[in-house]
mmCIF file of the N, C-alpha and C atoms, coordinates in Angstrom:
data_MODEL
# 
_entry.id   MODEL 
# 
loop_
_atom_site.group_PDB 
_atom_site.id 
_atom_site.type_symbol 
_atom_site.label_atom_id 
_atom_site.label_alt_id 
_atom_site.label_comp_id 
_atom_site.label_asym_id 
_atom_site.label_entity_id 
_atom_site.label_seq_id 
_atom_site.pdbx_PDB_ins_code 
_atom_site.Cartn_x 
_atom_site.Cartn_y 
_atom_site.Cartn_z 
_atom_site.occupancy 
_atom_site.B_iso_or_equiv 
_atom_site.pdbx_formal_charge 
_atom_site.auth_seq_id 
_atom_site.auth_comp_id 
_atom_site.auth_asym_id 
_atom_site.auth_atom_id 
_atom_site.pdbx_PDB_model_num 
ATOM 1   N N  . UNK A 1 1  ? -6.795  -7.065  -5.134  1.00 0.00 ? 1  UNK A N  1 
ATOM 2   C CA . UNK A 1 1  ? -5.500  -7.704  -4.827  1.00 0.00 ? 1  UNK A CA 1 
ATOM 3   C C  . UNK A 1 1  ? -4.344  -6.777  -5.167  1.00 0.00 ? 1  UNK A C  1 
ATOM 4   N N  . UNK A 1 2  ? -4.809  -5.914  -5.873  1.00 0.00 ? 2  UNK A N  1 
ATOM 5   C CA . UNK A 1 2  ? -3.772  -4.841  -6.461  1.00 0.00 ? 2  UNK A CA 1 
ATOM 6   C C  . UNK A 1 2  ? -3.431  -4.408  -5.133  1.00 0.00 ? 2  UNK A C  1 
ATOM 7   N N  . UNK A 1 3  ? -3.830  -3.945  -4.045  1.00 0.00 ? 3  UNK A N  1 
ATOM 8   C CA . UNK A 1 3  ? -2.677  -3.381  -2.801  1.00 0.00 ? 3  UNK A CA 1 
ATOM 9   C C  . UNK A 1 3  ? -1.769  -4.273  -2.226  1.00 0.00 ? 3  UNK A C  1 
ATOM 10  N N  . UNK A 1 4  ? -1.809  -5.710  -2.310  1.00 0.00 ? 4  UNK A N  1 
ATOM 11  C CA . UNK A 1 4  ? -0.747  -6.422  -1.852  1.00 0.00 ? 4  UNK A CA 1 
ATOM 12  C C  . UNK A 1 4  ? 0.344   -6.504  -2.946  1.00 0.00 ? 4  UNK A C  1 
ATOM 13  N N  . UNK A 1 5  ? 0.068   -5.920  -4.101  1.00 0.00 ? 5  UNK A N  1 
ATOM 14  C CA . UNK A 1 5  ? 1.009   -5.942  -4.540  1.00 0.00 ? 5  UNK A CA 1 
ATOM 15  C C  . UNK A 1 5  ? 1.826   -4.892  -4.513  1.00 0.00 ? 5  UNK A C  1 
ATOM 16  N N  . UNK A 1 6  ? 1.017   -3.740  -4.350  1.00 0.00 ? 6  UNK A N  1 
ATOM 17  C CA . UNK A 1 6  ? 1.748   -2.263  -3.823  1.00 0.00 ? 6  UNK A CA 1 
ATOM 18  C C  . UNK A 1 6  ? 2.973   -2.417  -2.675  1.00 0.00 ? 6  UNK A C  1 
ATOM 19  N N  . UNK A 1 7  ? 2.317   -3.578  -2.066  1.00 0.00 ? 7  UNK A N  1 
ATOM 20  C CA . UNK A 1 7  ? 3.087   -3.673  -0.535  1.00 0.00 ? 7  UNK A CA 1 
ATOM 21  C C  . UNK A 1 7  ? 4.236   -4.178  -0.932  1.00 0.00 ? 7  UNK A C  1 
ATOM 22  N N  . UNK A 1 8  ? 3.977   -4.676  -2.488  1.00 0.00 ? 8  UNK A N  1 
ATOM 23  C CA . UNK A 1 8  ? 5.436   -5.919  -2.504  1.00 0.00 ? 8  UNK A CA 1 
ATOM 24  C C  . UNK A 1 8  ? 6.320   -4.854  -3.513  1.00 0.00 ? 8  UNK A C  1 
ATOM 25  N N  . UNK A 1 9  ? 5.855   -3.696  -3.428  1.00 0.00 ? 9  UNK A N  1 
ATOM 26  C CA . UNK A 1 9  ? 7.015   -3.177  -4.292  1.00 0.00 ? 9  UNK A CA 1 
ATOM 27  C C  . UNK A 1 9  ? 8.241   -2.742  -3.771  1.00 0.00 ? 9  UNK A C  1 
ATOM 28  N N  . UNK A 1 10 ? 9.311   -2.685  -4.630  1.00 0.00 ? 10 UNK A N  1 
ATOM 29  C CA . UNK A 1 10 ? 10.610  -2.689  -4.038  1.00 0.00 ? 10 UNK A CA 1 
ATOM 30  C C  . UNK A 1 10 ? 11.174  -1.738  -3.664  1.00 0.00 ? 10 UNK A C  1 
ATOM 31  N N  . UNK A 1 11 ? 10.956  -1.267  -2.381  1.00 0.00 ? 11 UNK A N  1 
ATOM 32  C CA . UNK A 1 11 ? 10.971  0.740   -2.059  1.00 0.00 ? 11 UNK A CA 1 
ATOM 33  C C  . UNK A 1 11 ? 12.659  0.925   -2.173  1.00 0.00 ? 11 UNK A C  1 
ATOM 34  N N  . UNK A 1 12 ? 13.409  0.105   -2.394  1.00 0.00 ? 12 UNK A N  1 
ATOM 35  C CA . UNK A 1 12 ? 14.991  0.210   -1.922  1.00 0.00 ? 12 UNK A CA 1 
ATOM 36  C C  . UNK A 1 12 ? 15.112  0.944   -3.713  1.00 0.00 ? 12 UNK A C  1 
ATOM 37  N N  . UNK A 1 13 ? 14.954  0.614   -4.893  1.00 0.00 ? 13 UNK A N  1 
ATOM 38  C CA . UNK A 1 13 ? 14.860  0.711   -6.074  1.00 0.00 ? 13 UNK A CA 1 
ATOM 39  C C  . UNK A 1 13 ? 14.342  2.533   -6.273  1.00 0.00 ? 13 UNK A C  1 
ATOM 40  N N  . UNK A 1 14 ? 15.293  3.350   -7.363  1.00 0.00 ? 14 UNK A N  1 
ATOM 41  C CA . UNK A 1 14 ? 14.717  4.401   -7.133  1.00 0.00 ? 14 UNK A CA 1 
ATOM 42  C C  . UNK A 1 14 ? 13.502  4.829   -8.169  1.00 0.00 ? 14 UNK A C  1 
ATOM 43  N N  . UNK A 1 15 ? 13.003  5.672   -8.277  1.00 0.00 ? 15 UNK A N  1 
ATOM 44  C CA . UNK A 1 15 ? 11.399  5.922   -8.636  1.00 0.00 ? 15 UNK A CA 1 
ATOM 45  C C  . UNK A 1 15 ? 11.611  7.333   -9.143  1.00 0.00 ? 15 UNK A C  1 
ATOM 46  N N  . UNK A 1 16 ? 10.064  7.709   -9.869  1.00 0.00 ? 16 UNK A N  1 
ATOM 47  C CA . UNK A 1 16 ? 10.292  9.038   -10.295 1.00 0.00 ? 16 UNK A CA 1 
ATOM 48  C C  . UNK A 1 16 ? 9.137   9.486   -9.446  1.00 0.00 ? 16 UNK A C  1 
ATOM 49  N N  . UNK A 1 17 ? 8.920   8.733   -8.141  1.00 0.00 ? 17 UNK A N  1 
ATOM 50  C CA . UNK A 1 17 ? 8.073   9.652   -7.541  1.00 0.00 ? 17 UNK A CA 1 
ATOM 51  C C  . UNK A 1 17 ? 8.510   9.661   -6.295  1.00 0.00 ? 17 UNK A C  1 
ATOM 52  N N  . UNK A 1 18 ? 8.436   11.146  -5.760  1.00 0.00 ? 18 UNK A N  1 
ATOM 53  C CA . UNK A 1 18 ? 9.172   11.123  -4.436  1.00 0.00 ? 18 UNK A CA 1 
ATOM 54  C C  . UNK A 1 18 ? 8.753   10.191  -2.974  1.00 0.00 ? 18 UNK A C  1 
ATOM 55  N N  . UNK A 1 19 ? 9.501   10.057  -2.295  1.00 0.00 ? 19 UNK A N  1 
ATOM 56  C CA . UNK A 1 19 ? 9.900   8.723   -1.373  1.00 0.00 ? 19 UNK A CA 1 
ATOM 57  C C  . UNK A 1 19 ? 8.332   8.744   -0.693  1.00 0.00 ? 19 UNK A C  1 
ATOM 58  N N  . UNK A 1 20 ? 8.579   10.543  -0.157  1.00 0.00 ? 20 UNK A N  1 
ATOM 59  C CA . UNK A 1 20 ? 7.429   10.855  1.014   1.00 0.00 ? 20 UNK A CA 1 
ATOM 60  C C  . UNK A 1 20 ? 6.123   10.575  0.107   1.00 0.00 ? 20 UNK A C  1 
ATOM 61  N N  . UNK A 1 21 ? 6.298   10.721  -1.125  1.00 0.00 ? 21 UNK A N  1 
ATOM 62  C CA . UNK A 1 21 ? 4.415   10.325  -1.824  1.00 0.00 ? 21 UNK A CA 1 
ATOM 63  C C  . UNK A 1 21 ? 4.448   8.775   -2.071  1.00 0.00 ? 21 UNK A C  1 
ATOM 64  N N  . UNK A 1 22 ? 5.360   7.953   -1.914  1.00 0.00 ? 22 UNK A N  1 
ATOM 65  C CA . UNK A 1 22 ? 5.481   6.740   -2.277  1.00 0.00 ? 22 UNK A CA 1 
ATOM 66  C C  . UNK A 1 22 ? 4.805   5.942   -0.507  1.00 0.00 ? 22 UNK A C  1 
ATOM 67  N N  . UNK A 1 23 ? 5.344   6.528   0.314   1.00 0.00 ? 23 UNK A N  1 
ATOM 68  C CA . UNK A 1 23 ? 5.148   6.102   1.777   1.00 0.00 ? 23 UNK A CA 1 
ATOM 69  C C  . UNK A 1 23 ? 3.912   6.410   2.138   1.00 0.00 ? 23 UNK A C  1 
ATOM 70  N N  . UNK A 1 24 ? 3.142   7.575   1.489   1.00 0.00 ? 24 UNK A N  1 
ATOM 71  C CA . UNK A 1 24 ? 2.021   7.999   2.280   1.00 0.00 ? 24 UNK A CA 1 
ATOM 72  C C  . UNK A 1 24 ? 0.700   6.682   0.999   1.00 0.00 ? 24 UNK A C  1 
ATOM 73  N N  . UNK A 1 25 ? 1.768   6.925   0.074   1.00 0.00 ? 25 UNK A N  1 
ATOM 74  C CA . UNK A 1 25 ? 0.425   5.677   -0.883  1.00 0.00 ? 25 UNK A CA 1 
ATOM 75  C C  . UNK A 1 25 ? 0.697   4.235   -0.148  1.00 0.00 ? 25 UNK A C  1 
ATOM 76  N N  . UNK A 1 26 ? 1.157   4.016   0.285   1.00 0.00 ? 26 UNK A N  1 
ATOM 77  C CA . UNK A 1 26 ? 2.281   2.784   0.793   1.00 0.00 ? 26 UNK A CA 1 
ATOM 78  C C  . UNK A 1 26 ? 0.474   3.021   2.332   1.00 0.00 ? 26 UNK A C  1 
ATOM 79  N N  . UNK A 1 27 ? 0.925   3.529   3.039   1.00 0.00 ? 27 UNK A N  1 
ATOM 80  C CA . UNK A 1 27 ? 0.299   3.414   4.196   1.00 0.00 ? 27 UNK A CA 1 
ATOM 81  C C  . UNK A 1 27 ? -0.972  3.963   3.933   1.00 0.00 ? 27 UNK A C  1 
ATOM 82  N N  . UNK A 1 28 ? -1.623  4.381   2.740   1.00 0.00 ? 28 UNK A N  1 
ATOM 83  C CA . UNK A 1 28 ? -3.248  4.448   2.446   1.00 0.00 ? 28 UNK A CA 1 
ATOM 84  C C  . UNK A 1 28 ? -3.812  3.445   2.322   1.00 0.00 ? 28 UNK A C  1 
ATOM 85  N N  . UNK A 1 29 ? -3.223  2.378   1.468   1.00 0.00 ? 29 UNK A N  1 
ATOM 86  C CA . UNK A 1 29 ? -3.259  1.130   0.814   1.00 0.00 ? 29 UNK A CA 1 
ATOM 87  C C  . UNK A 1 29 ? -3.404  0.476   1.826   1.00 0.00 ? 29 UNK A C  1 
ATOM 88  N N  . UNK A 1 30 ? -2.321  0.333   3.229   1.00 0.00 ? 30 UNK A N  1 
ATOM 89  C CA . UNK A 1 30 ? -2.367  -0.496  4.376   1.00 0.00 ? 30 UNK A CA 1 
ATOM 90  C C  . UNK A 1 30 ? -3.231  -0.337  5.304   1.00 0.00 ? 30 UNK A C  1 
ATOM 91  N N  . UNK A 1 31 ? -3.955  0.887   5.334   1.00 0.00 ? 31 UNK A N  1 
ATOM 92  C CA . UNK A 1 31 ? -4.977  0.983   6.310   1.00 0.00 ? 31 UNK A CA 1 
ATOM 93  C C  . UNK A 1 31 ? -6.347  0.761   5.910   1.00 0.00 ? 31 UNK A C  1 
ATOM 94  N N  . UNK A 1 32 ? -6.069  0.847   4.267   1.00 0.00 ? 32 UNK A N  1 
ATOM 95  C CA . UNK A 1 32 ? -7.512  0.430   3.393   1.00 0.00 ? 32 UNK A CA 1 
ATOM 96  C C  . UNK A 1 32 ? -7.401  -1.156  3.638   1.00 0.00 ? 32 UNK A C  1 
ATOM 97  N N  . UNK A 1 33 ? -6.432  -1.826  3.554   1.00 0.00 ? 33 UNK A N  1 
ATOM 98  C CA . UNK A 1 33 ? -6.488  -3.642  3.706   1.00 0.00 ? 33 UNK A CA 1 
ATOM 99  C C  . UNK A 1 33 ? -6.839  -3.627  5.093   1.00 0.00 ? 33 UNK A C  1 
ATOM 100 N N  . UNK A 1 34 ? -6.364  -2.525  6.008   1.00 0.00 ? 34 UNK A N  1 
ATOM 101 C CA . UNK A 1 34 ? -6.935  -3.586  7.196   1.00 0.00 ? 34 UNK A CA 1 
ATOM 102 C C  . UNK A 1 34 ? -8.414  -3.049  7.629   1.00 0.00 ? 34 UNK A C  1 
ATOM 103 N N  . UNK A 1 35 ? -8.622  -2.343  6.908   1.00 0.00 ? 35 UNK A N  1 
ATOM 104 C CA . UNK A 1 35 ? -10.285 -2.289  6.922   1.00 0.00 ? 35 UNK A CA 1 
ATOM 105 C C  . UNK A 1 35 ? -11.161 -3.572  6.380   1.00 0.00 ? 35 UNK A C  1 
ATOM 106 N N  . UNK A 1 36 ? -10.064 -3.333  5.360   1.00 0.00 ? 36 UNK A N  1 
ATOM 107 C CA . UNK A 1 36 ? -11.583 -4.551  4.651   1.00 0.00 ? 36 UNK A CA 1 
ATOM 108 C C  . UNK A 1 36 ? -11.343 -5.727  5.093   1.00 0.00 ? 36 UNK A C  1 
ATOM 109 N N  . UNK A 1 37 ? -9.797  -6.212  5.847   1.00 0.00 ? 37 UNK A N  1 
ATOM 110 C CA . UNK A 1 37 ? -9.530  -7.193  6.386   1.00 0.00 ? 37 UNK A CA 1 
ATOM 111 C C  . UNK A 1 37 ? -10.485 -7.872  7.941   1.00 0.00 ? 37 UNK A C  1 
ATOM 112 N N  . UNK A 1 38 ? -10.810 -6.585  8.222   1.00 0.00 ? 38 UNK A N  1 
ATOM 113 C CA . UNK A 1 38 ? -11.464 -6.677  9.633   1.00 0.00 ? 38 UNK A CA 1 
ATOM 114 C C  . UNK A 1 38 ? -13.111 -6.637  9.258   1.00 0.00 ? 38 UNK A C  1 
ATOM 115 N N  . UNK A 1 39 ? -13.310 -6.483  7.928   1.00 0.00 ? 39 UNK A N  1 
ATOM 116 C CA . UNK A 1 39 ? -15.028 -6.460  7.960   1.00 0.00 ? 39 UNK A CA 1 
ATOM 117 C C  . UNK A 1 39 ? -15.458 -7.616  7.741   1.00 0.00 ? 39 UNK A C  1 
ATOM 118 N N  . UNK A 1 40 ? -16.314 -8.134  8.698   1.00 0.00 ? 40 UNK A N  1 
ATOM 119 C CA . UNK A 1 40 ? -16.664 -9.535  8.054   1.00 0.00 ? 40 UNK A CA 1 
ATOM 120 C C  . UNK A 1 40 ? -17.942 -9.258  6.537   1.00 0.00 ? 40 UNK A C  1 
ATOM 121 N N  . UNK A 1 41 ? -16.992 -10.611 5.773   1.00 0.00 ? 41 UNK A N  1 
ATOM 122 C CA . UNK A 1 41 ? -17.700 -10.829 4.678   1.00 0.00 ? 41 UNK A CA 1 
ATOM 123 C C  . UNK A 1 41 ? -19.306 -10.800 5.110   1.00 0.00 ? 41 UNK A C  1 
ATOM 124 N N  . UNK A 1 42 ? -19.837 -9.988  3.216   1.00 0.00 ? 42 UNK A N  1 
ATOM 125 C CA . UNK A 1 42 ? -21.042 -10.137 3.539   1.00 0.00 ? 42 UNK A CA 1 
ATOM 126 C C  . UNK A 1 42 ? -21.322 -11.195 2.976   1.00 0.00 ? 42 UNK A C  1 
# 
């Protein structure tokens, strides 16, 4: 459940990690949910 919460973080807020490494974890996370979103349960 920890990546939906990634999703809910507040990107407007500034960070000590740069934007472009924040976006590319941002969209690892989102393509990992819609994997597991699309596998049917075993």
């Amino acid at each position: 459940s920890f990546g939906f919460d990634i999703l809910r973080m507040p990107y407007w807020r500034p960070t000590s990690v740069c934007q472009r490494c924040v976006e590319e974890l941002v969209e690892t996370h989102r393509i990992r949910i819609l994997e597991v979103l699309s596998t049917p349960a075993a």
